[in-house]
C-alpha positions as CSV (number, residue, x, y, z in Angstrom):
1,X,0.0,0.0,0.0
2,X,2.8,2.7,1.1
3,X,4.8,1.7,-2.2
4,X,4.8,3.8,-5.5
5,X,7.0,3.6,-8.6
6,X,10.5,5.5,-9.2
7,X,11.7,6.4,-12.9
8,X,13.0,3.5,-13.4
9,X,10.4,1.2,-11.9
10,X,12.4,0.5,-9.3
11,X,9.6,0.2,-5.7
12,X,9.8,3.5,-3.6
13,X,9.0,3.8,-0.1
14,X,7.3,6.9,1.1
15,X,9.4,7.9,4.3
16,X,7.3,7.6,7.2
17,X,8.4,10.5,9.0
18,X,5.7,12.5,6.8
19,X,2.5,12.4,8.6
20,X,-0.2,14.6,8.5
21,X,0.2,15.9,12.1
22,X,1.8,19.0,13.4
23,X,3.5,19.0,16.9
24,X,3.4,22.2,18.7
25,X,6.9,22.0,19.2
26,X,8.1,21.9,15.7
27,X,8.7,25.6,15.3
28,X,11.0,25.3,18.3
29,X,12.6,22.2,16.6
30,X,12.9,24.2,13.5
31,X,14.3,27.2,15.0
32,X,16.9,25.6,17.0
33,X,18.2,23.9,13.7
34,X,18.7,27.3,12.0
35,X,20.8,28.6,14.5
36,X,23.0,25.5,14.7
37,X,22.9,25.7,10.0
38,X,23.2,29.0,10.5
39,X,26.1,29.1,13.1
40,X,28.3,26.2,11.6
41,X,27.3,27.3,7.9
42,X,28.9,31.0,9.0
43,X,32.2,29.5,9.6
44,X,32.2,27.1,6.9
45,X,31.2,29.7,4.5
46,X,34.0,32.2,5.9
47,X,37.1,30.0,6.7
48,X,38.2,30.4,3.1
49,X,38.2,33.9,3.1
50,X,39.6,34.3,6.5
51,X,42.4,32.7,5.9
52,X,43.3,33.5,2.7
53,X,43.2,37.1,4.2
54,X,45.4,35.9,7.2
55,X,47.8,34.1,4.9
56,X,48.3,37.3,2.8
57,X,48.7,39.5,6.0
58,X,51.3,37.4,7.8
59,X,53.2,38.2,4.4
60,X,55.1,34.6,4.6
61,X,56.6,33.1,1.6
62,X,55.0,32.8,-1.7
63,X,52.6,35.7,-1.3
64,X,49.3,35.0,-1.9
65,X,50.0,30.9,-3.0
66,X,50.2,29.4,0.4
67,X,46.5,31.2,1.4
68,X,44.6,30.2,-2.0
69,X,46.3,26.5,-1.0
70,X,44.6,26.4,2.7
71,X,41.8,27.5,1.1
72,X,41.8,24.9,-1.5
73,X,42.6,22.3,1.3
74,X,38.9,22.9,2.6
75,X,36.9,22.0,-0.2
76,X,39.1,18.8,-1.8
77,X,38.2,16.6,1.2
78,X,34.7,16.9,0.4
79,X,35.2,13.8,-1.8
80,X,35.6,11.7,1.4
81,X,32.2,13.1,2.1
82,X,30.5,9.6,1.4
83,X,32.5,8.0,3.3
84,X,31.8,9.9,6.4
85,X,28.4,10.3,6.2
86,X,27.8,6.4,6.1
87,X,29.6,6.9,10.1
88,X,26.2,9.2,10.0
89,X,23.7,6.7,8.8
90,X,24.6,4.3,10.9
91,X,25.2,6.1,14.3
92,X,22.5,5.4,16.8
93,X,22.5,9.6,17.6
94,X,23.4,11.2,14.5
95,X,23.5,14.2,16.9
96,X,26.6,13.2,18.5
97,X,28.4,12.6,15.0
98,X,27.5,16.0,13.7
99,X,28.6,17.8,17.2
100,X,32.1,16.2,17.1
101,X,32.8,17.0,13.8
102,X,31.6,20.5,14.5
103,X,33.8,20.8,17.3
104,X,36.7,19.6,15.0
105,X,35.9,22.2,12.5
106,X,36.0,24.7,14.9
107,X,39.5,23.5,16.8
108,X,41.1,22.6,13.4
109,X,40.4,26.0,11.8
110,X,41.1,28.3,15.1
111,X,44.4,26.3,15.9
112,X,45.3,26.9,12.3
113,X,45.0,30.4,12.4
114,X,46.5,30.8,15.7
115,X,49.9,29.2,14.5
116,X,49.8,30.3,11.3
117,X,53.3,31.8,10.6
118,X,54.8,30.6,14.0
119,X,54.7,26.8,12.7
120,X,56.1,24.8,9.5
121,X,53.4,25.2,6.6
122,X,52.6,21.7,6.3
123,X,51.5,21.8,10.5
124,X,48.4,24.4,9.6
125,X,47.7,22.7,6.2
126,X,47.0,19.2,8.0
127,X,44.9,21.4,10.6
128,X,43.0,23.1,7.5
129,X,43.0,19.7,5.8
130,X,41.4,18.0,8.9
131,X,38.2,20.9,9.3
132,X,37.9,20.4,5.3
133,X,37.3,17.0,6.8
134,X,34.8,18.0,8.7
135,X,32.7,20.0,5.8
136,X,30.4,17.5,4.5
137,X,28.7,17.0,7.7
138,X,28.5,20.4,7.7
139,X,26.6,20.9,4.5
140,X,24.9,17.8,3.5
141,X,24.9,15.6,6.9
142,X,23.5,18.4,8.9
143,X,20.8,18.6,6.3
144,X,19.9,15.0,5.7
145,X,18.4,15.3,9.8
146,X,15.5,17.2,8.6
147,X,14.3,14.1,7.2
148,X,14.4,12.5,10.4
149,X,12.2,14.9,12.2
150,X,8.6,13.8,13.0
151,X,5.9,16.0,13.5
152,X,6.1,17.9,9.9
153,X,3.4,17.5,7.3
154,X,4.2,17.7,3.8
155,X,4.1,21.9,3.8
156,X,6.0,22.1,6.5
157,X,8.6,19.8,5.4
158,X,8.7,21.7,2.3
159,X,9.2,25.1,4.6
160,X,11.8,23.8,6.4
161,X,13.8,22.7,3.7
162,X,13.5,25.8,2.3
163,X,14.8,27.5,5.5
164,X,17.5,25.3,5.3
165,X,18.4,26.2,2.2
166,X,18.4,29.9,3.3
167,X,21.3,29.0,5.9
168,X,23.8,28.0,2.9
169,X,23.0,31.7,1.4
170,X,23.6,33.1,5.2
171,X,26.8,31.2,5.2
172,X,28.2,32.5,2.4
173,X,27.0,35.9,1.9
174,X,27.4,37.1,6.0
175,X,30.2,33.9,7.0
176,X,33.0,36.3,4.3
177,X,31.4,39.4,5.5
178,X,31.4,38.4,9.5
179,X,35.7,37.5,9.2
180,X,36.1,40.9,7.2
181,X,34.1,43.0,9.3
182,X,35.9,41.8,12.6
183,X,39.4,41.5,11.0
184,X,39.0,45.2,10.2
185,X,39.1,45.9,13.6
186,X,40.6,43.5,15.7
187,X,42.7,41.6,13.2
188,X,42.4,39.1,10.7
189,X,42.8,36.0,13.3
190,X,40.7,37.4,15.3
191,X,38.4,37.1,12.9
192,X,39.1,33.3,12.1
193,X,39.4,32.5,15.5
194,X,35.2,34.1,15.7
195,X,34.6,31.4,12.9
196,X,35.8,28.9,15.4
197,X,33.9,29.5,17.8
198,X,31.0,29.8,15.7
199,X,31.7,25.8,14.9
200,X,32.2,25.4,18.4
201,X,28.6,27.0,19.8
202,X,26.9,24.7,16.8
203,X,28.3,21.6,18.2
204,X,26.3,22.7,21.2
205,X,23.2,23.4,19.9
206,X,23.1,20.5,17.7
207,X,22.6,18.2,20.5
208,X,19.4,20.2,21.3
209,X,17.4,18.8,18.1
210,X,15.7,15.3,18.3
211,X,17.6,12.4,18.2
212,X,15.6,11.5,15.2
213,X,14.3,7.5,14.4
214,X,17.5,4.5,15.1
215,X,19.4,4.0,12.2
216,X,17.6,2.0,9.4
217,X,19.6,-1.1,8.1
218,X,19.3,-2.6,4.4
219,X,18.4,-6.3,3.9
220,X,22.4,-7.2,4.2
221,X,23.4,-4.5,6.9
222,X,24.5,-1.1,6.6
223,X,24.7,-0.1,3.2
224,X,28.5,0.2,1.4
225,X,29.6,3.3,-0.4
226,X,29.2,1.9,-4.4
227,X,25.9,0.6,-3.1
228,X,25.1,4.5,-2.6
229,X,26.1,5.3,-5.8
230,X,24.5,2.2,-6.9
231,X,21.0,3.9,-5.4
232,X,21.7,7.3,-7.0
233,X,22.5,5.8,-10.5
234,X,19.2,3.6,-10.5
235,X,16.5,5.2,-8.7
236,X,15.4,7.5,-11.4
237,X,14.5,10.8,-9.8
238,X,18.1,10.3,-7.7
239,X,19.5,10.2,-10.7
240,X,17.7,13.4,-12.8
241,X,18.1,15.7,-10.1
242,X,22.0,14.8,-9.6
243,X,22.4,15.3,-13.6
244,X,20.0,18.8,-13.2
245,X,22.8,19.8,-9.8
246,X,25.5,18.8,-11.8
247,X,25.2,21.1,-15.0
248,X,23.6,23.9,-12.7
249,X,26.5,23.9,-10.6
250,X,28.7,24.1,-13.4
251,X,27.2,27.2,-13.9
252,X,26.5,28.7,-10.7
253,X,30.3,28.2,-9.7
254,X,31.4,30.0,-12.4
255,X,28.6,33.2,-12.2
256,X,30.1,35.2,-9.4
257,X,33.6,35.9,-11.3
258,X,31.5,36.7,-14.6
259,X,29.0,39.2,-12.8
260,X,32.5,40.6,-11.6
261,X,34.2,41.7,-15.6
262,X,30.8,42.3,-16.6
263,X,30.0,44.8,-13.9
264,X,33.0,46.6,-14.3
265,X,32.4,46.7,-18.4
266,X,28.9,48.0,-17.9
267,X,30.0,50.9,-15.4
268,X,34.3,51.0,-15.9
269,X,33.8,50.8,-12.0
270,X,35.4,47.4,-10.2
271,X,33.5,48.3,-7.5
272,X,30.2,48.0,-9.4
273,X,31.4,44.3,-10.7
274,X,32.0,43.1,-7.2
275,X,28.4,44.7,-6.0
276,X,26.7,42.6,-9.1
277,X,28.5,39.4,-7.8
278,X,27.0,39.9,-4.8
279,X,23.8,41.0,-5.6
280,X,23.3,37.3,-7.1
281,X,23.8,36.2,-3.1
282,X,21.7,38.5,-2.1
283,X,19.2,37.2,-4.8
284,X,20.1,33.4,-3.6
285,X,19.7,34.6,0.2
286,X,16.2,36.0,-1.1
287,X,15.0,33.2,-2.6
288,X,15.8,31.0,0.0
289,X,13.8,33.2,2.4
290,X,10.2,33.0,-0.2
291,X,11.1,29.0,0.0
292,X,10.9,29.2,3.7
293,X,8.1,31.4,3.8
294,X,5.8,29.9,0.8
295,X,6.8,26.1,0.7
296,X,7.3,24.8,-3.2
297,X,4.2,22.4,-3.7
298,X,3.6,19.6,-6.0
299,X,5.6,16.6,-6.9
300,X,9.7,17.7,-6.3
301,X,11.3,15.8,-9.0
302,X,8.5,17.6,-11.3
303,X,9.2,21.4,-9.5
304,X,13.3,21.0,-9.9
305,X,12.7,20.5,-13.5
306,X,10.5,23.2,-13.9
307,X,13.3,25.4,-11.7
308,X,16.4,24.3,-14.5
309,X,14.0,25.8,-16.9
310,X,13.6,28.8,-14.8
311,X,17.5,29.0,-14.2
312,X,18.1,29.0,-18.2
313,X,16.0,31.3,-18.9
314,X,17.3,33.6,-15.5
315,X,20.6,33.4,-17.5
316,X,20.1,34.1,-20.8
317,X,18.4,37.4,-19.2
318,X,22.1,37.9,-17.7
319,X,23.8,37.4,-21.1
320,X,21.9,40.6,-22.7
321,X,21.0,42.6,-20.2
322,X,21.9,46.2,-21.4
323,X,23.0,48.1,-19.1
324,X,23.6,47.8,-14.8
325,X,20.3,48.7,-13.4
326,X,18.7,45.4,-15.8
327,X,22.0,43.6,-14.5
328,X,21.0,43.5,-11.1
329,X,17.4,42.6,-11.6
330,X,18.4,39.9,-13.7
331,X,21.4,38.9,-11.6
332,X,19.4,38.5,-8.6
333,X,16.6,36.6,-10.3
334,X,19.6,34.0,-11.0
335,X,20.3,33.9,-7.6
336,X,17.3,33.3,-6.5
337,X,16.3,30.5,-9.0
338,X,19.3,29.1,-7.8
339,X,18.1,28.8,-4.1
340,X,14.3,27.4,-5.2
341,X,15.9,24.9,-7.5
342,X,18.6,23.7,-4.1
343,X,15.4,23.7,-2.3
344,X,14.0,21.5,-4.6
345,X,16.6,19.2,-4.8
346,X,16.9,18.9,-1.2
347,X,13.3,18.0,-1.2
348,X,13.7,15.1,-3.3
349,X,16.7,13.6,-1.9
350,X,14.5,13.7,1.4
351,X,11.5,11.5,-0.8
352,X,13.6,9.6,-2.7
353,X,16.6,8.3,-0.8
354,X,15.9,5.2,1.2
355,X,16.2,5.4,4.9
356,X,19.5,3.1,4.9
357,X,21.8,5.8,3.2
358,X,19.8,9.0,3.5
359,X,23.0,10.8,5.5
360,X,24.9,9.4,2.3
361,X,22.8,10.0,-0.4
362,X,22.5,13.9,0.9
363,X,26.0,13.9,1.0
364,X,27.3,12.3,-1.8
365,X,25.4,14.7,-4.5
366,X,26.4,17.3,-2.0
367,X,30.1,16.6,-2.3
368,X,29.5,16.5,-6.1
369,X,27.9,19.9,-6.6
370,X,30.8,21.2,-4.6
371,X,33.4,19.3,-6.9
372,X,31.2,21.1,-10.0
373,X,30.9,24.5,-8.7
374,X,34.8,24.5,-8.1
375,X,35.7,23.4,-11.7
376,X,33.2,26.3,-12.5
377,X,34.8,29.0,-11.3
378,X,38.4,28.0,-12.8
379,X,36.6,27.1,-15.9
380,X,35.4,31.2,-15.6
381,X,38.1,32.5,-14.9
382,X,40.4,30.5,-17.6
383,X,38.1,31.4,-20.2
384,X,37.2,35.1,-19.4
385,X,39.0,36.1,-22.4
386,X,35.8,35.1,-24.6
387,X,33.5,38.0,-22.7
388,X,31.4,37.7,-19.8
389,X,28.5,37.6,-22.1
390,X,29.8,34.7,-24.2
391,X,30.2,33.0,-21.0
392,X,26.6,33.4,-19.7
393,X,25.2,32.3,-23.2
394,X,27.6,29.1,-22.9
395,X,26.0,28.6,-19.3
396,X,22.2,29.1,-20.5
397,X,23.3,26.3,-23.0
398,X,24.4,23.8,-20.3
399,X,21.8,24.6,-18.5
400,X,19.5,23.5,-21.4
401,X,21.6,20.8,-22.0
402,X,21.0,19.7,-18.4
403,X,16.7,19.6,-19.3
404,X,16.9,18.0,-21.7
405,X,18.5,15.4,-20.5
406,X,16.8,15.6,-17.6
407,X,13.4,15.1,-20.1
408,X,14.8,12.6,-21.9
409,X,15.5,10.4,-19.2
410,X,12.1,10.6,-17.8
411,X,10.9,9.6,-21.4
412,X,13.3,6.8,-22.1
413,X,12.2,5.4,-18.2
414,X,8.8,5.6,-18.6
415,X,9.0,4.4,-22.1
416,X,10.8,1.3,-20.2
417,X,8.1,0.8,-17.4
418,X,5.3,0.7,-20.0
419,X,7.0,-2.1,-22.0
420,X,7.9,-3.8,-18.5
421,X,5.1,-3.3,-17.7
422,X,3.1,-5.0,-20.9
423,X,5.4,-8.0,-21.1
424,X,4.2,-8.8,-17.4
425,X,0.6,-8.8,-18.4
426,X,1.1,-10.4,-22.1
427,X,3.3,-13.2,-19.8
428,X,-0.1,-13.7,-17.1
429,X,-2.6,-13.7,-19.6
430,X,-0.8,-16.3,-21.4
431,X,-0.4,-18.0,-18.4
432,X,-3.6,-18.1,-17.5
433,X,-5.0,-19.3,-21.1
434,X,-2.4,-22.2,-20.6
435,X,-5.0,-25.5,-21.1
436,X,-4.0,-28.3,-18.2
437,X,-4.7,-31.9,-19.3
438,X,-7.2,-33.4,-16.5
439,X,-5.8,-36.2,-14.4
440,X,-8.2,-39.4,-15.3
């Protein structure tokens, strides 16, 4: 009765934690988890800045290299991310995971500012390296416990997802922000060492939320990593919405550095680039609000595809938009498609991915879209030389591409089901025509 049908055929399982009842202490539930997104997602979306600044300050060795390397060092162990979030899944408190690496992320990153320059290199780079550690459970594994909550009907699920979604926009339009406006006045590791704490007070908080249902096991135990990617590959909506984050990302990553050159060729002002970049965060931080405030509706695989339409359309707006004043409109209307369409996704990760590997299906298209968005902003920044507007056509382009493959694999699987689908029925009626001779 509680099963439906995926793209692919494969049998679905509606999560059970969707009922139809509200408890009055959700809205507590749901604000004490943005404060701990909001907290943890600050110094996650900060650290890079910060110390890059601090690198550049301390004016060690090799100028600016050795701070674009730390920073570089906190994003490249997101491909571990899988790995750690199966310790996630298949923790009894998922609460206690997510505080320690928390707390990790915030004693990693402040020791590593706090010896920065007074230590061998390679001492702060394993800190940095071990709080990059630390970022998937940040992102992705601190998400995937919304699913677990009870007491959320459909809308409300949908709001908070959207809410959470608002926290990645707060973490990386105020996390950059919160470092430079302290390290204007009381230093820049002073401002790093803030981040920390920030970490430090989540991993607090985070044991406030409920502990959530016991881990769920698959038929053979908890479930491997390929076994994951296995899930996402097969389970047809899984796999549309990773292709639809993929090709968006690619995009997204790179949009910030174009907004920049075309800013300053509208208005010969570098100051007006680096406002349109972010006015897009602004937009995204925006968007992410109206998803929190009106929940998406209808089926999410369905409203994500609708969104990369949305997205396209947002960027070929950028690509000939006349002048500044148009720029910004249409800049932040990319950022904000960009939010709803997150939103979406997060909302079917929390439908589609089984309860065995929920931490790791979250974070494995997580780790992904970060992996993307990086090669997007070197891939914008090697190939500036085009035009900024050459650029944004290219990225409307992708982001068509991305549709329609996203519409042709929803053809080609249901074009499968139906022919599964009629060779099971042509197979029982002929089974059931079949003449048995009687036994005399």
């Amino acid at each position: 009765m509680g099963d439906s049908r995926d793209g692919t055929g494969s049998p679905r399982t509606t999560p059970t934690s969707v009922t139809s009842v509200r408890s009055p202490r959700t809205a507590d539930t749901l604000v004490r988890y943005l404060l701990t997104a909001s907290l943890v997602r600050t110094a996650s979306g900060g650290a890079a800045v910060g110390l890059f600044t601090l690198t550049v300050r301390t004016g060690g060795p090799g100028g600016a290299a050795p701070g674009g390397l730390l920073a570089a060092l906190l994003t490249a162990p997101y491909v571990a991310g899988p790995w750690l979030a199966g310790v996630l899944d298949r923790a009894r408190d998922g609460r206690r995971v997510l505080g320690v690496s928390f707390l990790v992320f915030g004693v990693a990153l402040a020791a590593a500012a706090l010896l920065l320059g007074r230590v061998p290199f390679l001492v702060v780079a394993g800190l940095v390296t071990v709080a990059g550690l630390c970022g998937p459970l940040v992102t992705g594994g601190l998400s995937s416990r919304l699913a677990t909550v009870d007491g959320w009907d459909e809308r409300g699920r949908r709001r908070a997802e959207g809410w959470d979604s608002a926290t990645y926009g707060i973490g990386n339009t105020f996390g950059p922000a919160a470092v430079g406006a302290v390290g204007a006045v009381l230093g820049a590791r002073t401002g790093v060492l803030c981040l920390g704490t920030a970490a430090a007070v989540a991993a607090l908080t985070v044991r406030t939320l409920p502990a959530g249902a016991p881990p769920a096991k698959g038929p053979a135990g908890p479930l491997r990593v390929r076994q994951t990617f296995r899930i996402i590959a097969t389970v047809g909506q899984l796999r549309r919405v990773m292709l639809a984050m993929a090709l968006t990302a690619l995009v997204a990553g790179g949009i910030t550095v174009v907004a920049t050159t075309l800013g300053r060729q509208l208005t010969g002002s570098p100051e007006a680039g680096a406002a349109l970049a972010a006015v897009y965060g602004f937009g995204y931080l925006a968007g992410s609000v109206v998803a929190g405030i009106v929940p998406l509706r209808g089926e999410p695989e369905r409203t994500s595809t609708v969104l990369v339409a949305v997205s396209a359309a947002a960027v070929a707006c950028c690509a000939v938009a006349p002048g500044y004043a148009v720029a910004v409109v249409t800049f932040a209307a990319t950022g904000a498609a960009s939010a709803l369409l997150f939103t979406a996704t997060l909302a079917v990760r929390a439908v589609y991915a089984p309860p065995e590997a929920r931490a790791q299906v979250y974070v494995s298209m997580g780790a992904l879209k970060m992996a993307v968005s990086s090669a997007g902003t070197a891939l914008a920044g090697t190939l500036m030389g085009l035009g900024p507007r050459t650029l944004l056509g290219a990225g409307c382009a992708v982001t068509l591409f991305a549709l329609t493959g996203v519409l042709g694999d929803r053809r080609i699987s249901r074009k499968w089901n139906s022919a599964a689908e009629s060779q099971q029925n042509s197979s029982a009626r002929n089974n059931s025509g079949t003449l048995h001779p009687e036994i005399s």
